[in-house]
N, CA, C and O of each residue as an XYZ file, in Angstrom:
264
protein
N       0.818     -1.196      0.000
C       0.000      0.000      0.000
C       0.857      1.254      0.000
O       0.273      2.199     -0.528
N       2.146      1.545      0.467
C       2.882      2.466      0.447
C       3.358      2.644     -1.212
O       3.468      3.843     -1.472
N       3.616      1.906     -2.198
C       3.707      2.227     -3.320
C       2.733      2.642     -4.078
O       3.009      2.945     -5.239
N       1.418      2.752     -3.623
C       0.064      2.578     -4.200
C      -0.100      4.431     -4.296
O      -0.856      4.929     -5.130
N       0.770      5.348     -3.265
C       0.131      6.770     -3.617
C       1.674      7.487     -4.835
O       1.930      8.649     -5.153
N       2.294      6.326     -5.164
C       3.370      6.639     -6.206
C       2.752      6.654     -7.603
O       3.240      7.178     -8.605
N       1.626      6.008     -7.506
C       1.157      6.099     -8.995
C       0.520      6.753     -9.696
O      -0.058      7.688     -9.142
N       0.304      6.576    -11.330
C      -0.943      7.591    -11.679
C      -2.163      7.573    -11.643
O      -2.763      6.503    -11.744
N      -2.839      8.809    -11.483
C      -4.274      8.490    -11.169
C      -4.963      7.779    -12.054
O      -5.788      6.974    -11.622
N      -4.771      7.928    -13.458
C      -5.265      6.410    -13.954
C      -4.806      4.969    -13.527
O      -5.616      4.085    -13.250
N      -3.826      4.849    -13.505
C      -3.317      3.136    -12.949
C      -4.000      3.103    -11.660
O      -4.474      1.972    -11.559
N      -4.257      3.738    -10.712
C      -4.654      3.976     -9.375
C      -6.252      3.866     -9.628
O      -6.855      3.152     -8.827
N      -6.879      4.389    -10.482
C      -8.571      3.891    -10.813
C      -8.201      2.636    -11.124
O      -8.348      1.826    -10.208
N      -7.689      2.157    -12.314
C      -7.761      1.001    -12.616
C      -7.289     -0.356    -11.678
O      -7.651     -1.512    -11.899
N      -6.357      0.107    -10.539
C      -6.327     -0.773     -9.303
C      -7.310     -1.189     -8.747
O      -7.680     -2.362     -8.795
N      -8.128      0.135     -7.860
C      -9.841     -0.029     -7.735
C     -10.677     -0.193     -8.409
O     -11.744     -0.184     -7.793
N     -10.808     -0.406     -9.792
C     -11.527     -0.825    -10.501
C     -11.702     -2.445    -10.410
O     -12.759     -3.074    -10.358
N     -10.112     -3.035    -10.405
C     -10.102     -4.576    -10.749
C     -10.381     -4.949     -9.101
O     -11.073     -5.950     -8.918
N      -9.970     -4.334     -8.079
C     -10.617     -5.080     -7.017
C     -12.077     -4.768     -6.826
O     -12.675     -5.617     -6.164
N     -12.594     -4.026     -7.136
C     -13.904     -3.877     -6.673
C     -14.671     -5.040     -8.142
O     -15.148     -6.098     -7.733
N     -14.720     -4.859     -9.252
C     -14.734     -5.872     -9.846
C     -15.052     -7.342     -9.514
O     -15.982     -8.144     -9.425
N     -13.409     -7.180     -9.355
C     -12.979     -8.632     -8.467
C     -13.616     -9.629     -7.008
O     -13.698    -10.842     -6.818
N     -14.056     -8.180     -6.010
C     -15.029     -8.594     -4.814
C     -16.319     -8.717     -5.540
O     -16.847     -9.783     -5.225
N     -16.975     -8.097     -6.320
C     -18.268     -7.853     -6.857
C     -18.778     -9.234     -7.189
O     -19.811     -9.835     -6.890
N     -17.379     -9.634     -8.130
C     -17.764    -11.224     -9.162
C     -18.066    -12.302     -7.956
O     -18.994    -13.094     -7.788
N     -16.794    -11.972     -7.125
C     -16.265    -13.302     -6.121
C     -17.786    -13.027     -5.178
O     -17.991    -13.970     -4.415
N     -18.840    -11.940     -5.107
C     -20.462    -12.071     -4.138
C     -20.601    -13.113     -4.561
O     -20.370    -14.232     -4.102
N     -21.348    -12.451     -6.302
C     -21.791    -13.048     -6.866
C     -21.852    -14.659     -7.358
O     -22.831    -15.308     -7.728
N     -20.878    -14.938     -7.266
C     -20.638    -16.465     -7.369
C     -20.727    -16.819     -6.259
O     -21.341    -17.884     -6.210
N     -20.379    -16.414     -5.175
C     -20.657    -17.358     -3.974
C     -22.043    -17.556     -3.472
O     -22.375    -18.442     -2.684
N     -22.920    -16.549     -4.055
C     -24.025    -16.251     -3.318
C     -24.974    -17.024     -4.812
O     -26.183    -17.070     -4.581
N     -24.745    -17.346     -5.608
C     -25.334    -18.199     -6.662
C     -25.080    -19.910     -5.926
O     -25.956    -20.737     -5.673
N     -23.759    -20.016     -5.744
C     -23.095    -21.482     -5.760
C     -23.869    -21.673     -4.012
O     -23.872    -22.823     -3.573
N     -24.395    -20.705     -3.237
C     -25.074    -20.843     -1.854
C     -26.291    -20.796     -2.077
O     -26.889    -21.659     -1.435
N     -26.822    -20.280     -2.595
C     -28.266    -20.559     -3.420
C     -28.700    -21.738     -4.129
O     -29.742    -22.324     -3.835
N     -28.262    -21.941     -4.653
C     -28.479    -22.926     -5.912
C     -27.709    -24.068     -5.382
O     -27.938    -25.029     -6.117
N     -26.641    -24.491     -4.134
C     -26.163    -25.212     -3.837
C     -27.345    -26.943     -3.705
O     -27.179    -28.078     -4.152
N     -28.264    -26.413     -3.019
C     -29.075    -27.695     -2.964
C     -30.817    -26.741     -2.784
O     -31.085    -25.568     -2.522
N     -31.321    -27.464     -2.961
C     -32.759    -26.972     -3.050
C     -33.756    -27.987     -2.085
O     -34.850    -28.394     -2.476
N     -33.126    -28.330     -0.673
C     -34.198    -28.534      0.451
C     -35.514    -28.297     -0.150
O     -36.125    -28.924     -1.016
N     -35.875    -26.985      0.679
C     -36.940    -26.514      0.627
C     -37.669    -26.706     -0.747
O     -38.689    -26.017     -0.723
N     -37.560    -27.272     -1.755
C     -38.317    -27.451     -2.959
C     -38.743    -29.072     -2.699
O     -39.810    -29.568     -3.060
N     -37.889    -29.624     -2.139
C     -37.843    -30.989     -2.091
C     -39.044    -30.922     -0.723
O     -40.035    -31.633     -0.892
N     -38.991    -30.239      0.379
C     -39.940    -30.403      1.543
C     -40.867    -30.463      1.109
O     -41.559    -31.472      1.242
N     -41.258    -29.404      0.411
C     -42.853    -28.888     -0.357
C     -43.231    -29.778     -1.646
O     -44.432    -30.025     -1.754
N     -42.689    -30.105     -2.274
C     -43.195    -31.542     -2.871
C     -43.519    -32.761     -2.069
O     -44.315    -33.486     -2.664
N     -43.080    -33.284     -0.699
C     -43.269    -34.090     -0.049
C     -44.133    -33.618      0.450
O     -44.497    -34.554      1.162
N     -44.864    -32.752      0.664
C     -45.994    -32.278      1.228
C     -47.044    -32.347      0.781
O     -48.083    -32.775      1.284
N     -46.805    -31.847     -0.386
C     -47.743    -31.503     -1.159
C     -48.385    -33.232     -1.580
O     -49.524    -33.595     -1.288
N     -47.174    -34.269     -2.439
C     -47.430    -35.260     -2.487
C     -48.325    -36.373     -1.414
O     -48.927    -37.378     -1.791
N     -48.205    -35.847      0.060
C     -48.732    -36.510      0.850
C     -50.125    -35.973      1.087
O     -50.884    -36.621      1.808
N     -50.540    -34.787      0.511
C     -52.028    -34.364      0.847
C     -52.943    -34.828     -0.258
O     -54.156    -34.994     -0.131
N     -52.079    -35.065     -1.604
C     -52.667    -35.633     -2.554
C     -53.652    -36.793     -2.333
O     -54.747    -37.023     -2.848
N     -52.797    -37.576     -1.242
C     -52.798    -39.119     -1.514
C     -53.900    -39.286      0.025
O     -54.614    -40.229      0.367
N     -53.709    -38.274      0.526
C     -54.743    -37.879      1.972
C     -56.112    -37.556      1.693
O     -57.071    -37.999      2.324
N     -56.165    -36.722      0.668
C     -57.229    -36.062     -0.250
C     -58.734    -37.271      0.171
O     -59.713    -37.234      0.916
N     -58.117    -38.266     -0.855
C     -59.285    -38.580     -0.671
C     -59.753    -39.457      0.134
O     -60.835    -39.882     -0.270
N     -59.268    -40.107      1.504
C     -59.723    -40.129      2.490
C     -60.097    -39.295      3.518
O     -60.909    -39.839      4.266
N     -59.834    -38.305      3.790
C     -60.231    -37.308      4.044
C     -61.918    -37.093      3.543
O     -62.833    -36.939      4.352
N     -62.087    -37.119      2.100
C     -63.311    -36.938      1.518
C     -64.359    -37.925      2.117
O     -65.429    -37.622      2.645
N     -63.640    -39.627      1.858
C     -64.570    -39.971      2.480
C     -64.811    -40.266      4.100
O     -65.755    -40.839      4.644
N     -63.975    -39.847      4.500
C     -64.451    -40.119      6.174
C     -65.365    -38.891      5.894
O     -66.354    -39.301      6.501
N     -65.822    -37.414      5.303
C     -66.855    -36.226      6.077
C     -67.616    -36.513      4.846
O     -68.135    -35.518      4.341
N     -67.839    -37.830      4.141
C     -68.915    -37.827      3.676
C     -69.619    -39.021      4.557
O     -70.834    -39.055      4.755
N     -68.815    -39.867      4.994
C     -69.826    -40.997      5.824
C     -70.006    -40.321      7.248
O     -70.238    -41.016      8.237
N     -69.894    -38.967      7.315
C     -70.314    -38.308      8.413
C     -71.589    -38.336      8.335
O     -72.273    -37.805      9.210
């Protein structure tokens, strides 16, 4: 960092340019590859959903032989 106020103010944008860049990309991918890593919650709610299906219609008929 002590060589960093030797330079020119263009090379000196373009330093902060490539790290901010550089942190920006490195969110972004991590926060895709943490997202998208596994999908639980899609998998819960299909098991759910699948089990009310199959509930459905007993359900129907036990409150019709009510």
């Amino acid at each position: 960092m002590a060589g960093f106020g030797s330079l020119a103010p263009k090379t000196k944008n373009l330093v902060v340019a490539g790290g901010l860049t550089g942190f920006v990309f490195g969110v972004y991918f991590y926060t895709m590859r943490a997202v998208g890593g596994s999908d639980e919650l899609q998998v819960a709610i299909d098991k759910f959903e699948a089990q009310k299906i199959e509930n459905e219609p007993a359900a129907a008929a036990a409150s019709a032989s009510k």
